[in-house]
C-alpha positions as CSV (number, residue, x, y, z in Angstrom):
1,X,-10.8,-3.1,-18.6
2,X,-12.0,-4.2,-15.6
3,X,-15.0,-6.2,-15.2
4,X,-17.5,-5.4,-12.0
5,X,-20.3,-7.3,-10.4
6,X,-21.9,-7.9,-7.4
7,X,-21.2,-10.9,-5.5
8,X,-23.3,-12.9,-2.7
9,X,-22.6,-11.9,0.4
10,X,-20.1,-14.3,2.9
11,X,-20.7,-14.9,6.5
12,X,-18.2,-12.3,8.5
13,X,-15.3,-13.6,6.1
14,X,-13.3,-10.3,7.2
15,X,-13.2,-11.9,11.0
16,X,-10.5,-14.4,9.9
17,X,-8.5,-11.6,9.3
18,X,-5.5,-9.5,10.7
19,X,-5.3,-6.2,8.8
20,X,-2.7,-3.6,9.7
21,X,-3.7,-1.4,12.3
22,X,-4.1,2.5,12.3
23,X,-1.4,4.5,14.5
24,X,-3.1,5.1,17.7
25,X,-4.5,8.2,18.5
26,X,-1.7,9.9,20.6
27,X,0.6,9.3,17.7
28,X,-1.4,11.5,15.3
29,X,0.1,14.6,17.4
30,X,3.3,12.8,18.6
31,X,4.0,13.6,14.8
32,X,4.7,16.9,15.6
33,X,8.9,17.6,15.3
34,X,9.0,13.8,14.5
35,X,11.7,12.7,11.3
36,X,10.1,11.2,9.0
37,X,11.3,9.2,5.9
38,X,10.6,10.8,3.1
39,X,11.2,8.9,-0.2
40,X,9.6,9.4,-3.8
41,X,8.3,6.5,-5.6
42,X,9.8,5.9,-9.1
43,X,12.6,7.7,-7.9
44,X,16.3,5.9,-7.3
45,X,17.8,8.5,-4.9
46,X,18.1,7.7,-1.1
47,X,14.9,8.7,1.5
48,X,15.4,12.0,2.9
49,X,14.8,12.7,6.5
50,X,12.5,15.5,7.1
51,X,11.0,16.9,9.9
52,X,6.7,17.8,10.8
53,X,6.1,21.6,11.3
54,X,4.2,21.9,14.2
55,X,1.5,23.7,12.3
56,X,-0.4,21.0,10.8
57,X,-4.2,19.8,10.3
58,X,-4.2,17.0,12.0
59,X,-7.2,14.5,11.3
60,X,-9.2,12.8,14.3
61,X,-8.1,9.7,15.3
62,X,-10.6,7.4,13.5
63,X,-10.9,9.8,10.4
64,X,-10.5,8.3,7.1
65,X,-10.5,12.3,5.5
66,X,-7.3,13.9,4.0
67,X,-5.0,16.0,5.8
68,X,-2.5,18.4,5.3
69,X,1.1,18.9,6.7
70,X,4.3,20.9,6.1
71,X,8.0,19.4,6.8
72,X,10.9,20.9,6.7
73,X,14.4,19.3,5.7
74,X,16.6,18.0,8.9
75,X,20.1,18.5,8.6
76,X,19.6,18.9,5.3
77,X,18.1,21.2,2.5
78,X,15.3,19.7,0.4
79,X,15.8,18.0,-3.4
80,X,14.0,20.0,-5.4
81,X,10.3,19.3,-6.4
82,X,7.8,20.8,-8.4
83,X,4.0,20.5,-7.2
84,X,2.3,17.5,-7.9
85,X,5.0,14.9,-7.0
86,X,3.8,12.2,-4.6
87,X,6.1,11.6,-1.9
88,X,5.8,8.4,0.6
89,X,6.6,9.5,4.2
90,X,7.2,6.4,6.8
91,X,8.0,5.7,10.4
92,X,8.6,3.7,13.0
93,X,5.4,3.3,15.2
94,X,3.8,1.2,17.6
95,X,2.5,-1.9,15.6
96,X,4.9,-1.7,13.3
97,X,6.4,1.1,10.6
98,X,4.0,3.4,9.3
99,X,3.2,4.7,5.8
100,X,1.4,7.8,4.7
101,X,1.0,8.9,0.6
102,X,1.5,12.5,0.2
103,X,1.5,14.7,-3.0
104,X,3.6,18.3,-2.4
105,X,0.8,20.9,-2.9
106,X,3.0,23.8,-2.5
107,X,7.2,24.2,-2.2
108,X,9.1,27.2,-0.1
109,X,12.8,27.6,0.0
110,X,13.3,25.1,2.6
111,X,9.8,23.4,3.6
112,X,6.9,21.6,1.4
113,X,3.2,21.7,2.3
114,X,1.7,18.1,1.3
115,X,-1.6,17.1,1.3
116,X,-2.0,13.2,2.3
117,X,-4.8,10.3,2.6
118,X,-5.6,9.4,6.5
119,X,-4.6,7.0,7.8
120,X,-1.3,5.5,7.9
121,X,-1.3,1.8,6.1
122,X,1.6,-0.3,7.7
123,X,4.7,-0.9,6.0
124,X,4.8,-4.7,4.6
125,X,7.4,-6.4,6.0
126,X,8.7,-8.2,2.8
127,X,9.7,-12.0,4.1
128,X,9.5,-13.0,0.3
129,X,11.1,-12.4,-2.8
130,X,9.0,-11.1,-6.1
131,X,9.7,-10.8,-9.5
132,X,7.8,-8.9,-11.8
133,X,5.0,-10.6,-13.7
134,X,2.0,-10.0,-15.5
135,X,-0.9,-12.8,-14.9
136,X,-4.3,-12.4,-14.5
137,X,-6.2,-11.6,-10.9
138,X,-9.6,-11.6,-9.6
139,X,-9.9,-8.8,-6.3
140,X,-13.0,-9.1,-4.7
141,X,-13.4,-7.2,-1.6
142,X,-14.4,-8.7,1.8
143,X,-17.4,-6.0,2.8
144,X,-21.2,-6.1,3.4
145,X,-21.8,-6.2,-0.4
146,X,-19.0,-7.9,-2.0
147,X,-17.6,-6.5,-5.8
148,X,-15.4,-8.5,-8.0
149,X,-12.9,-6.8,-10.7
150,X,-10.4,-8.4,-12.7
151,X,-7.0,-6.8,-12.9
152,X,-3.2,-7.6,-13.8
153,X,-0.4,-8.3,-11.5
154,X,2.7,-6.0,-11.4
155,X,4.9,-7.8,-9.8
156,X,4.1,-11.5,-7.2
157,X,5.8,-13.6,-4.5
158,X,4.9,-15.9,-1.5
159,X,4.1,-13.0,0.6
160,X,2.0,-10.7,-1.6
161,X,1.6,-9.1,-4.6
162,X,1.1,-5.6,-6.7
163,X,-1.4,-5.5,-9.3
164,X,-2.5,-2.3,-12.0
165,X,-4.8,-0.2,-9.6
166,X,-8.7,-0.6,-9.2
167,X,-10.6,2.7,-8.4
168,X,-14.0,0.5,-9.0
169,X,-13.3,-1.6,-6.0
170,X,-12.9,1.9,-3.9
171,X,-10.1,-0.1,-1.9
172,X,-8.6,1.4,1.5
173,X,-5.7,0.0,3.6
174,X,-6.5,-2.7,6.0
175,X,-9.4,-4.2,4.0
176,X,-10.1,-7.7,3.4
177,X,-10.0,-8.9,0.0
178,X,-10.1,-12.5,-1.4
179,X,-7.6,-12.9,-4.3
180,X,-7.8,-15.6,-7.3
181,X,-4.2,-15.9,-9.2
182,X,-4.7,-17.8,-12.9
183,X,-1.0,-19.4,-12.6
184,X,0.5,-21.9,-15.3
185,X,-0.5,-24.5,-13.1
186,X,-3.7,-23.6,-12.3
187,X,-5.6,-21.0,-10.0
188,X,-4.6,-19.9,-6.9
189,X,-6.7,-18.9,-4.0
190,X,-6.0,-16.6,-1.1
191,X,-7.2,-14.1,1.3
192,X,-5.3,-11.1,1.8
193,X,-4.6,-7.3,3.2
194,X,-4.4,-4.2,1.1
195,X,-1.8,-2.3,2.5
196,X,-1.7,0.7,-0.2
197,X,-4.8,1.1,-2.4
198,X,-2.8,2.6,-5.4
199,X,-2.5,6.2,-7.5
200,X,-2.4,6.6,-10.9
201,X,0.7,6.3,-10.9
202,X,1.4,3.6,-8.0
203,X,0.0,0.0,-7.8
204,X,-2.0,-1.2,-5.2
205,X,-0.1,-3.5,-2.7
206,X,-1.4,-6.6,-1.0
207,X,0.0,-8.8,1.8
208,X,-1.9,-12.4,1.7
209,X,-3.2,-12.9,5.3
210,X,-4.3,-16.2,4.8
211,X,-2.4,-18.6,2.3
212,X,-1.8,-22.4,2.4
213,X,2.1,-23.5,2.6
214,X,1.9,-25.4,-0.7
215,X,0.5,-22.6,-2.2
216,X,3.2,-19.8,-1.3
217,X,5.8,-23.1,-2.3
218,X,4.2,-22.5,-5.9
219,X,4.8,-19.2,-5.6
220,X,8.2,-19.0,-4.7
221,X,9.2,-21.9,-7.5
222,X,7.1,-19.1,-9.9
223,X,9.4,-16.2,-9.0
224,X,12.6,-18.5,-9.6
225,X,11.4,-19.5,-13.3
226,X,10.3,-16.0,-13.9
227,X,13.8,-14.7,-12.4
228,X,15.9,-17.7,-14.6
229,X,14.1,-16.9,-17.8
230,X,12.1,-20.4,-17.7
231,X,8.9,-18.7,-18.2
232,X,7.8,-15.8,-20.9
């Protein structure tokens, strides 16, 4: 379970940052006809293109509400779905690739209605390797009243990690958080960039911003030991 408390507050902490940046404005209705990615998490088969109906509620530009959309296969008929699966929809975009979490809220012969968090998070450019591990982590968020929660990892390399989600922490993509890794050789400190706050059924995902070299070296000899059977 994870454990909450307050924490005192830093001085502007968040500043040393660079999190991922919202599409701009014009591309909330350049979505409109645009192909999207469309891939479901979990799931082995191949992203499917699909395209935005141009009868959509689009969110303002700085609204963090939910929205709703419709796409329709292009070139191609839809896999079938039942309501209730998540889909992750991506694309290329100013600032880098773009990632929005939907969940299909209702299916027709050839479109699906979803209904999806605003905004976009960006799409972590891996650089690293992970493996999947299990170790303990302390998240505490970078904001005007810090909170701290332990949690597990998922999975770990140099560049960033997955851990087991933490509705507690309310998380959102682009925040600051500070991160504490217990590794076999001692704890590891970090600051770092949620790029997608988790479901249910999805971890969260977080790039590390801020992260000495010999640290992500420690890292990086971690995911070889856990990938060679040297460790658990």
């Amino acid at each position: 379970m994870a454990l909450l408390r307050p924490q005192a507050s830093a001085a502007d902490p968040a500043a040393l940052l660079h999190p991922p940046v919202p599409a701009p404005p014009d591309e909330v209705a350049d979505l409109v006809g645009w192909t999207l990615a469309a891939q479901m998490p979990g799931h082995d088969e191949a992203p499917v293109d699909v395209v935005v109906d141009d009868a959509w509620d689009r969110p303002a530009a700085a609204s963090t509400a939910p929205c709703s959309l419709r796409v329709r296969a292009a070139g191609a008929t839809l896999p079938e779905v039942a309501a209730g699966v998540e889909v992750d929809l991506s694309w290329a975009a100013l600032g880098g690739r773009q990632r929005l979490a939907a969940t299909v809220v209702e299916v027709a012969d050839d479109s699906w209605e979803l209904h999806a968090g605003w905004p976009p998070s960006r799409v972590q450019e891996r650089r690293y390797h992970r493996a999947e591990a299990r170790m303990a982590t302390w998240l505490t968020r970078l904001a005007a009243t810090p909170l701290t929660a332990l949690t597990r990892t998922v999975d770990l390399g140099a560049g960033g990690l997955a851990v087991e989600r933490l509705p507690a922490l309310g998380l959102v993509p682009g925040e600051a958080v500070a991160v504490v890794l217990v590794l076999p050789d001692g704890p590891l400190v970090a600051t770092a960039t949620v790029v997608d706050p988790g479901t249910p059924q999805r971890p969260a995902r977080i790039a590390f911003e801020l992260i000495t070299t010999a640290d992500q070296d420690r890292l990086m000899g971690l995911v070889h030991q856990v990938e060679h059977g040297r460790l658990w």
